[in-house]
C-alpha positions as CSV (number, residue, x, y, z in Angstrom):
1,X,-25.6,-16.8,2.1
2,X,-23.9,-15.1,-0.5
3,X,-26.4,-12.0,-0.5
4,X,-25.7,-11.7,3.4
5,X,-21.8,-11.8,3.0
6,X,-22.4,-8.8,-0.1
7,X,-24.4,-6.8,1.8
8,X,-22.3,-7.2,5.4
9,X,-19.4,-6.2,2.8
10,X,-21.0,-3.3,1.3
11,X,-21.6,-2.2,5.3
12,X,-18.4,-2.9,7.0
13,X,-16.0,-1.9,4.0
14,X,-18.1,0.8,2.1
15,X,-15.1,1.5,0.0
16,X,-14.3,-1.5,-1.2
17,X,-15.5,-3.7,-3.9
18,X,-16.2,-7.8,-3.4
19,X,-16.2,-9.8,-6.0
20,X,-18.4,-13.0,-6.6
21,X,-17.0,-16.0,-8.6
22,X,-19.6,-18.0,-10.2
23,X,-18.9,-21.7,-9.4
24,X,-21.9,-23.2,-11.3
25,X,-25.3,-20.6,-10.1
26,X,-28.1,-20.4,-11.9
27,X,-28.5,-17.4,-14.8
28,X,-30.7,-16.2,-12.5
29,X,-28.5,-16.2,-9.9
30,X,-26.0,-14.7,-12.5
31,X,-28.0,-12.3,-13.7
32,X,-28.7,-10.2,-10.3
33,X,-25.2,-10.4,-9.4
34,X,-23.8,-8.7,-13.3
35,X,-27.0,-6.5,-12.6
36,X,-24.5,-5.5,-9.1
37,X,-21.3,-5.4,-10.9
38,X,-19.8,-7.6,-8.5
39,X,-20.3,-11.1,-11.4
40,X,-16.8,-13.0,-12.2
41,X,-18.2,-15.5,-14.6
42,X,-16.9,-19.0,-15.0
43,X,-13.6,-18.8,-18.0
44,X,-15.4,-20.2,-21.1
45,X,-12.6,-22.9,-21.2
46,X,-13.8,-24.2,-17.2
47,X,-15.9,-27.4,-17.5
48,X,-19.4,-26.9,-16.2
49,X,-20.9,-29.2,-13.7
50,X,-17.3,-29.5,-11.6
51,X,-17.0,-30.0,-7.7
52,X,-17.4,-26.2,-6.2
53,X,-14.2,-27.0,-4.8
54,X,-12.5,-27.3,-8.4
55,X,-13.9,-24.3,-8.8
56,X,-12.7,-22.2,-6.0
57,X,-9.1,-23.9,-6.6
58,X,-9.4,-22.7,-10.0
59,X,-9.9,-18.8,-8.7
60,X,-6.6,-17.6,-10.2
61,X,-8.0,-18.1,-13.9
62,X,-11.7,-15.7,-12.6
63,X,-9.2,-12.6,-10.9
64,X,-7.6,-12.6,-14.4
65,X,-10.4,-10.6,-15.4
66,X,-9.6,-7.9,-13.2
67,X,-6.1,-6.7,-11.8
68,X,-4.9,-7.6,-8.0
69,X,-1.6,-8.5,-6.5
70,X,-3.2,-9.2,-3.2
71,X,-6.2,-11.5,-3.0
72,X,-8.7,-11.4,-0.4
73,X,-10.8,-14.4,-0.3
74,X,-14.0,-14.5,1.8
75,X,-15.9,-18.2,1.5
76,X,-19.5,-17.3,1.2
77,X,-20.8,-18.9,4.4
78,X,-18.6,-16.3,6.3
79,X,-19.1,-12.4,6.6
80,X,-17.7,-9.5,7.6
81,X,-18.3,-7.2,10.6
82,X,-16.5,-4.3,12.1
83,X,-13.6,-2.6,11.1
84,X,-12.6,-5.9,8.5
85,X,-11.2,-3.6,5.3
86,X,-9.3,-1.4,7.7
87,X,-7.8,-4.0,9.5
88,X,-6.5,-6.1,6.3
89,X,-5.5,-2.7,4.4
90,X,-3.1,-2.4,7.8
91,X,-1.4,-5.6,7.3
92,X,-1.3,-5.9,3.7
93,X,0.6,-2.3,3.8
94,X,3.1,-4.0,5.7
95,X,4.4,-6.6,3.9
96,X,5.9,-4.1,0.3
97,X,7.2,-6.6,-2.7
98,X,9.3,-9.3,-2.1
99,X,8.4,-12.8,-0.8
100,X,5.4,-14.6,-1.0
101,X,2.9,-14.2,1.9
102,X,-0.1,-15.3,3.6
103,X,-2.2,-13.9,6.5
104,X,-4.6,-16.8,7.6
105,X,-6.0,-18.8,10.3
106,X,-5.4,-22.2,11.6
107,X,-8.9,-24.2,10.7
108,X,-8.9,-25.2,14.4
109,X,-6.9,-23.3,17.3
110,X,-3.6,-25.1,16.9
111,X,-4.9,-27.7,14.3
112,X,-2.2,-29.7,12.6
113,X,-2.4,-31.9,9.3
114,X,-2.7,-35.2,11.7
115,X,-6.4,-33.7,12.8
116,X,-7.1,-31.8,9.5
117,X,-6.5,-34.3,6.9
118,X,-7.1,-38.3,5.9
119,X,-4.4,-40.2,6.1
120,X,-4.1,-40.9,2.1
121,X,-3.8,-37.3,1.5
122,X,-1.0,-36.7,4.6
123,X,1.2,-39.8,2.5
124,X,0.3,-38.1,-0.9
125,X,1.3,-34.5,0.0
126,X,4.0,-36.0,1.9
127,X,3.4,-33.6,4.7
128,X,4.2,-34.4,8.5
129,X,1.5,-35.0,10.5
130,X,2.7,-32.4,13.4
131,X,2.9,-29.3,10.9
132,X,0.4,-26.8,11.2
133,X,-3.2,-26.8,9.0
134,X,-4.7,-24.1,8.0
135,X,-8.2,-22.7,6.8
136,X,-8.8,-22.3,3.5
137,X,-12.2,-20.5,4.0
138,X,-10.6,-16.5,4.9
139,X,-7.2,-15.5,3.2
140,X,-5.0,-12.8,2.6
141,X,-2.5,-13.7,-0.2
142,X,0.4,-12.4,-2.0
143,X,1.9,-15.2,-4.4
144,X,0.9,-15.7,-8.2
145,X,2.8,-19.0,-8.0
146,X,0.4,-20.2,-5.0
147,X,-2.8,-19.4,-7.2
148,X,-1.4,-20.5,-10.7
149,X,-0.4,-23.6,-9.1
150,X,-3.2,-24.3,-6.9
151,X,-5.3,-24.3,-10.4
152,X,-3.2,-26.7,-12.3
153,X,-3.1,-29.5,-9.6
154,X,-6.6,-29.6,-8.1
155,X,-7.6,-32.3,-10.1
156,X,-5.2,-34.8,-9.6
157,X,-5.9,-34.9,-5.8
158,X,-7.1,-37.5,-4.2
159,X,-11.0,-36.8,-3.1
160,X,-10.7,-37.5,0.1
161,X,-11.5,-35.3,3.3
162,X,-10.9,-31.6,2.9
163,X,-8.9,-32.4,-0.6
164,X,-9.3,-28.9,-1.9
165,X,-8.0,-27.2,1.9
166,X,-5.3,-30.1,1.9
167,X,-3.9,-28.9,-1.6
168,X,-3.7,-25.0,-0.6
169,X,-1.8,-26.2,2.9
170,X,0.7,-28.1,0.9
171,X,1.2,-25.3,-2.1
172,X,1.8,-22.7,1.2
173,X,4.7,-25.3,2.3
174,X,5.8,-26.2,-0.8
175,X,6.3,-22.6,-1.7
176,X,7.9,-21.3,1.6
177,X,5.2,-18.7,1.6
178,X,5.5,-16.6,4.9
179,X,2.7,-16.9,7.0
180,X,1.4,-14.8,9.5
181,X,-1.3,-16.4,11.7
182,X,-4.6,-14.8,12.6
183,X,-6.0,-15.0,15.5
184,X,-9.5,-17.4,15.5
185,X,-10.9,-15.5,17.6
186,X,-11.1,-12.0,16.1
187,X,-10.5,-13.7,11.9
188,X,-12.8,-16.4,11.8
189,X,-15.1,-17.3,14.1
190,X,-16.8,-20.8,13.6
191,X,-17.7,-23.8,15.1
192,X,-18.7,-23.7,18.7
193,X,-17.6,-19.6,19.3
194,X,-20.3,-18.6,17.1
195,X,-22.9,-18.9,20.0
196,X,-20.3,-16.9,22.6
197,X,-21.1,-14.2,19.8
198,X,-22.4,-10.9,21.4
199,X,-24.2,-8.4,19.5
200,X,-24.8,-5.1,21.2
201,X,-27.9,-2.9,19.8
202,X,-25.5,-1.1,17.2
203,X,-24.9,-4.5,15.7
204,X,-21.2,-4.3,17.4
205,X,-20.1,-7.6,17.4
206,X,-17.5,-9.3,19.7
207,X,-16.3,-12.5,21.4
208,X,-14.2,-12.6,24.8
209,X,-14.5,-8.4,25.1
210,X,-12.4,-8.6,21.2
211,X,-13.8,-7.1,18.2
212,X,-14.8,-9.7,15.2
213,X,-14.1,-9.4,12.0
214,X,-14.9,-12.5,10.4
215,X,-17.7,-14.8,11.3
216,X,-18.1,-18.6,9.7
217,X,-20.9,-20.4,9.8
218,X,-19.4,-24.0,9.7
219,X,-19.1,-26.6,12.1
220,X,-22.1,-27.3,14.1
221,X,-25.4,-25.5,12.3
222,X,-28.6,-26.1,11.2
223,X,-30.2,-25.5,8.0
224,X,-32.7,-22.6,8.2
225,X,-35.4,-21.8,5.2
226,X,-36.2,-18.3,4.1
227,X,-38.2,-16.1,2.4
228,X,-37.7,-12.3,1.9
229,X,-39.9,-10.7,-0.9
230,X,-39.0,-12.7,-4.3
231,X,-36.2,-14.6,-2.5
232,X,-37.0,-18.1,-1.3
233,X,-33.4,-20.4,0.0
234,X,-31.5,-22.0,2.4
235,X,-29.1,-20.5,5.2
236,X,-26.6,-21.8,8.0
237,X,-27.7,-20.5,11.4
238,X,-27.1,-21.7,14.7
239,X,-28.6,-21.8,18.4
240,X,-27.3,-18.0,18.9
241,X,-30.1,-16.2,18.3
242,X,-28.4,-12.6,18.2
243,X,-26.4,-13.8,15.0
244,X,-29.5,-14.9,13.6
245,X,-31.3,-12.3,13.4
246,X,-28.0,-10.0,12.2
247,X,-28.1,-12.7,9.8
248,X,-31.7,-12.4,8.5
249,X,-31.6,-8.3,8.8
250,X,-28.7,-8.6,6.5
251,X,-30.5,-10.5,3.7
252,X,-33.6,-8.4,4.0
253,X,-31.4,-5.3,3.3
254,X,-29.4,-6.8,0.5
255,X,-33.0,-7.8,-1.4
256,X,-34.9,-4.3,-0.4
257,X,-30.9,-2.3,-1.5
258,X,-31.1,-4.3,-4.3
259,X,-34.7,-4.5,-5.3
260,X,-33.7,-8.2,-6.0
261,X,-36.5,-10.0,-8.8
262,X,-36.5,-13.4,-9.3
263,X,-38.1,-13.6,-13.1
């Protein structure tokens, strides 16, 4: 999954860099993505053998290796298509210095914490059921206090439900960060849209007539086994047999671009 989100990146935003955070691979695994130049290793300090969720909350102590005011997370069971870079470089030169801000989707169309999160966690965050729940899988964010904080807390959470998603929500609140909502539609397509997809013969993508950007395999999928040269694994697919095959013709060109090795 993650070789089809690098090499829909390296397509859709060829002058742009993305960045992998290693959340417990193999060296193998490690070893072909430092070959890339794309590897943020796992901080020395970072317990091995955590929840990947930990992990990912933990993501503000892996960017400290490089330098960014703006993070752009993409979860690797999504990818990219279309004009993506272009379209977050227009609304991240909007927003200048100043408050904390996010540009996200709701997890669901109109999805609030009452639907998005176990009871235990809406009584431990304190949060009102009615306010709105977000995705934690595609974000633009500008806020150091968001990240820092959403590293030091993750622990203490209670593992229930969509703990890790519940904590980022909260930290958005409890920060007053500003957010502008994307819409599901063009910024993360999951769940049942993914097999309204349509994929024309230049591998334009669209849903309702409106150009994708982001596509999430999550919700309802099945588990497809693959092998591409050296590369034997697992990915998410579903009954839309257009995306799937955008999906395996990705792969294939991120092992041939990369003349991937498994040793």
């Amino acid at each position: 999954m993650t070789g089809i989100l690098l090499q829909a990146f390296k397509k859709n935003c060829p002058d742009h860099k993305l960045w992998v955070c290693d959340f417990g691979m193999t060296r193998y695994e490690c070893n072909i993505l430092a070959k890339m130049g794309v590897l943020l290793q796992k901080p020395t300090f970072i317990k091995d053998n955590l929840h990947p969720w930990i992990y990912k909350a933990s993501v503000y102590h892996y960017i400290t290796q490089i330098y960014a005011d703006v993070v752009v997370w993409i979860d690797s069971d999504s990818f990219p298509v279309g004009s993506y870079a272009l379209e977050v470089e227009k609304i991240v030169s909007k927003w200048g210095i100043g408050q904390d801000k996010i540009a996200i989707c709701q997890d669901w169309v109109n999805k609030t914490w009452e639907f998005g999160s176990s009871s235990e966690n809406i009584s431990y965050f304190q949060m009102q059921p009615q306010c709105p729940y977000y995705g934690a899988g595609n974000w633009i964010l500008y806020s150091k206090n968001v990240l820092e904080h959403y590293a030091s807390e993750i622990e203490a959470v209670p593992k229930t439900g969509y703990w890790e998603q519940d904590l980022f929500n909260y930290l958005l609140n409890k920060n007053s960060v500003i957010i502008q909502q994307l819409p599901n539609e063009i910024w993360q397509v999951a769940h049942d849209g993914l097999n309204d997809i349509e994929i024309d013969s230049d591998n334009k993508v669209t849903l309702n007539n409106n150009e994708v950007l982001i596509i999430h395999i999550t919700g309802v999928y099945n588990n497809r086994n693959i092998s591409v040269g050296p590369l034997q694994g697992t990915i998410r697919t579903v009954d839309n047999t257009k995306l799937t095959d955008l999906q395996l013709q990705l792969i294939t060109e991120w092992v041939d671009s990369n003349s991937i090795n498994i040793v």
